[in-house]
ZAMARGU-4260 file (C-alpha; in steps of 0.2 Angstrom, whole numbers, plus 5000, padded with zeros to 4 digits):
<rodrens>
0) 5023/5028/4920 | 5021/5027/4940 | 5028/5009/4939 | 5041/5015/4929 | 5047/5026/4945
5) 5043/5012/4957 | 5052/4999/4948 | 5069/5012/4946 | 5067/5019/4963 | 5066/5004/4971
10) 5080/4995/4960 | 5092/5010/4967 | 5091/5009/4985 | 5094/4989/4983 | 5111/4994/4974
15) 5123/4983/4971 | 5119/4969/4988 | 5102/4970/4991 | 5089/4961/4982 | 5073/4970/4972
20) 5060/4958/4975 | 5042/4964/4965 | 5024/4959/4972 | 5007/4959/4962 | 4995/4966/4975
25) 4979/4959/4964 | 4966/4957/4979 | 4955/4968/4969 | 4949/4955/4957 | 4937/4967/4948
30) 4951/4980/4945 | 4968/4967/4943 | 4964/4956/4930 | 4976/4942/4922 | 4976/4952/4907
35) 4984/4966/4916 | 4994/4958/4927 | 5001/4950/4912 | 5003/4966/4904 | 5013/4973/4920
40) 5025/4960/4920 | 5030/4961/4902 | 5032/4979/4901 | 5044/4978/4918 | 5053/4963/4911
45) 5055/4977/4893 | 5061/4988/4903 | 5076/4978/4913 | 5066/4978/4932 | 5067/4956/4935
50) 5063/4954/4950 | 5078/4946/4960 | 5067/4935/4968 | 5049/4924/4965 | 5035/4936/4962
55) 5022/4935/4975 | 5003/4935/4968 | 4991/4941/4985 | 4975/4932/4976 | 4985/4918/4976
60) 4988/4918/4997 | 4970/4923/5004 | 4972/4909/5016 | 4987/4914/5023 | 4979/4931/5025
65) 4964/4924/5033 | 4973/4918/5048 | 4981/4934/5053 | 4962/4938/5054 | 4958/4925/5065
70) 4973/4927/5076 | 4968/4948/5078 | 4950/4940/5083 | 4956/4928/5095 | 4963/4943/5104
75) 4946/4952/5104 | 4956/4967/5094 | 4942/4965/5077 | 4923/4967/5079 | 4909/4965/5062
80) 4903/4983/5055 | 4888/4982/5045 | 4888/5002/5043 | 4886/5007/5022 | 4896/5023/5016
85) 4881/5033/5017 | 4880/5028/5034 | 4897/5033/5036 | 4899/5047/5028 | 4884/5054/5036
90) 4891/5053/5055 | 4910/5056/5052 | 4915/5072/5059 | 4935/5070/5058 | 4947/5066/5045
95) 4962/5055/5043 | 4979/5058/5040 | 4977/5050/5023 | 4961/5061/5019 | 4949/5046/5023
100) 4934/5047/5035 | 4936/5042/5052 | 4923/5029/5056 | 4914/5035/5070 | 4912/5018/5079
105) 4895/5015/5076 | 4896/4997/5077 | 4911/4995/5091 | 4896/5001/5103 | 4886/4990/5100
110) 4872/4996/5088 | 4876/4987/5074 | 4860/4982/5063 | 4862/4964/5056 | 4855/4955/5045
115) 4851/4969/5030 | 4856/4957/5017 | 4876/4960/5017 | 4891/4952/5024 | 4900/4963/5037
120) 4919/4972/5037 | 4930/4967/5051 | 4935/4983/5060 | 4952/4984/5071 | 4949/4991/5086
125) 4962/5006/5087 | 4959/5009/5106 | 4961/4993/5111 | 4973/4990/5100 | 4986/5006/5105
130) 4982/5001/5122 | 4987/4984/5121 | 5004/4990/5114 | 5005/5003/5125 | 5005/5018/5113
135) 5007/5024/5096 | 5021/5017/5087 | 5031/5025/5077 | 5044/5020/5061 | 5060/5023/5051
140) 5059/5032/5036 | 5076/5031/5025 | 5085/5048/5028 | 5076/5056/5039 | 5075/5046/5053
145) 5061/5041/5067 | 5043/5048/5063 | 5031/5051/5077 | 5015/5037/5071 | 4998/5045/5068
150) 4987/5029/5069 | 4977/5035/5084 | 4971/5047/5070 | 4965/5035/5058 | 4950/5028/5072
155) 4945/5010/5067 | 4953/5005/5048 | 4944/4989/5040 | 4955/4972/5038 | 4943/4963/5030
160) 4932/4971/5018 | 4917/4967/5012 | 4921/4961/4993 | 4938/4954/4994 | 4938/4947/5013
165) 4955/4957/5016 | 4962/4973/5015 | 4978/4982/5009 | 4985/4986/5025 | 4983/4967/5031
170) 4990/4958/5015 | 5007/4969/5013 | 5011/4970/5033 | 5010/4950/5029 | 5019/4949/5017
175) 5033/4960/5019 | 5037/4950/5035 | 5035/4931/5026 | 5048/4939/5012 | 5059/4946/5025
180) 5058/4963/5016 | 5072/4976/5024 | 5067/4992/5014 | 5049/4994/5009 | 5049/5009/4996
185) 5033/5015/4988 | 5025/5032/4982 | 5021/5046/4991 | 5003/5043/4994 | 5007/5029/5006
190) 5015/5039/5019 | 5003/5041/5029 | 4999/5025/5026 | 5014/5018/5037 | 5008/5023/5054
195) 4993/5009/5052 | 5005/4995/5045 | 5017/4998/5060 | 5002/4993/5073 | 5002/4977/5063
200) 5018/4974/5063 | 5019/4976/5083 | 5001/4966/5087 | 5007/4954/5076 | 5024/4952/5082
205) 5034/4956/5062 | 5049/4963/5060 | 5050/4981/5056 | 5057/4984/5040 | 5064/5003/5036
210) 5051/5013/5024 | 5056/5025/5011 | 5044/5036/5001 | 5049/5042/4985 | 5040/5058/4974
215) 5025/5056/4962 | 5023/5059/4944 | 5012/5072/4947 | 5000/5085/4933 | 5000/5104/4931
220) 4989/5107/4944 | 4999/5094/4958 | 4988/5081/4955 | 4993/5060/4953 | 4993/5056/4937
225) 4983/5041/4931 | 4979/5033/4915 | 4961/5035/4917 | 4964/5053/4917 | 4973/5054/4900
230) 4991/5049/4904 | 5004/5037/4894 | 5006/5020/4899 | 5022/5012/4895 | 5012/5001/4884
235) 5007/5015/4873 | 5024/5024/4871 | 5031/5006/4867 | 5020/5003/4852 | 5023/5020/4846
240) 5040/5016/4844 | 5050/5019/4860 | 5065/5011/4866 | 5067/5006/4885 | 5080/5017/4886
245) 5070/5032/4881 | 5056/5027/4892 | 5066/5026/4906 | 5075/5044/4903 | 5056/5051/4902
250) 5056/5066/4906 | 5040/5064/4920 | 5051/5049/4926 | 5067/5057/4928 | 5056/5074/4936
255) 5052/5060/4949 | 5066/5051/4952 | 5076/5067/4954 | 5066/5072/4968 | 5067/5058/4976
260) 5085/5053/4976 | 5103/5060/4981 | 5110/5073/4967 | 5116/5065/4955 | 5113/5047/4956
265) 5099/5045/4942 | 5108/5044/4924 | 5090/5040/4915 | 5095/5023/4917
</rodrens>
């Protein structure tokens, strides 16, 4: 049902001009399978949200992504890590923005222990990367203006992780640029998020697109919901017999998208 408020919030702010362009994000190879990718598509395509343009699979562009890499080590901004969670965990004392540890910087100073059997991560060096651009930057969230940038407090994120040989932040920052995106909208749990992609942006010389963050489906107790924990996919309430129409006036859904737009511009649809 999340995708059901992504796809409808994101549909509105196009309006009537713009252009609602969709992206499979399917680095993860062990958690996006073809299967559900497949799955996603149909149920969006059910439900009227066509993208206006090509859809962009990520597993399908490593290359591309590969060479941002080498371009941020040819400036000297990304050093190896061979540090495991435990590692991590154990000598974190502070705590991101996002709620993620802060990695202490065990490798950036030169006691990194290679050679245990395992590939590295490719760190961005935050310092020298906020000093190279001569301080934090900030970004332009949809109706409220400037927000001061937090990335100083994220410490060194990973670009390249260990499994897929890219990371989140790396592959939409990339993309959102190449697909001259205007608007990027997205959940609320990827707020914070922001403040590291702007960095990119700057060191790598992108546009900045506008962000705009719109309210979760959320539990009882204020929690995401998920399907692993229980909640209706779109799938299931189709098979049991719903319309698109009454998926897209679900009550969760419009909850949502109430929040998150101007009075009275959701319908259900």
């Amino acid at each position: 049902m999340g995708h059901v408020v992504s796809g409808l919030y994101s549909r509105f702010m196009a309006g009537e001009t713009g252009k609602f362009l969709i992206r499979i994000e399917d680095i993860d190879t062990t958690r996006c399978t073809p299967e559900l990718t497949q799955a996603l598509r149909e149920d969006l395509d059910w439900l009227g949200l066509a993208s206006d343009g090509l859809v962009r699979r990520q597993s399908e562009h490593l290359v591309e992504y590969h060479a941002v890499l080498a371009s941020l080590r040819e400036q000297g901004l990304l050093y190896p890590c061979f540090c495991t969670r435990r590692e991590i965990a154990e000598a974190a004392t502070q705590i991101a923005p996002d709620g993620s540890r802060v990695y202490p910087g065990i490798c950036r100073h030169g006691m990194a222990r290679e050679g245990r059997g395992r590939d590295p991560v490719w760190r961005l060096n935050m310092g020298r990367a906020l000093d190279v651009l001569q301080g934090v930057p900030d970004w332009h969230e949809a109706g409220c203006g400037r927000v001061a940038g937090k990335a100083d407090a994220f410490g060194d994120i990973v670009l390249a992780r260990r499994d897929t040989g890219v990371s989140y932040h790396l592959c939409v920052t990339h993309d959102d640029a190449l697909e001259g995106v205007t608007t990027v909208t997205r959940g609320r749990d990827l707020y914070e998020a922001t403040s590291v992609q702007r960095v990119l942006q700057e060191l790598m010389g992108w546009p900045e697109p506008a962000y705009v963050h719109h309210a979760l489906i959320l539990d009882a107790d204020g929690h995401k919901l998920s399907k692993r924990d229980g909640a209706e996919g779109v799938r299931v309430l189709r098979q049991a017999g719903w319309t698109a129409g009454q998926v897209l006036k679900h009550p969760l859904v419009r909850q949502a998208l109430e929040a998150s737009l101007p009075t009275g511009v959701y319908s259900g649809g």
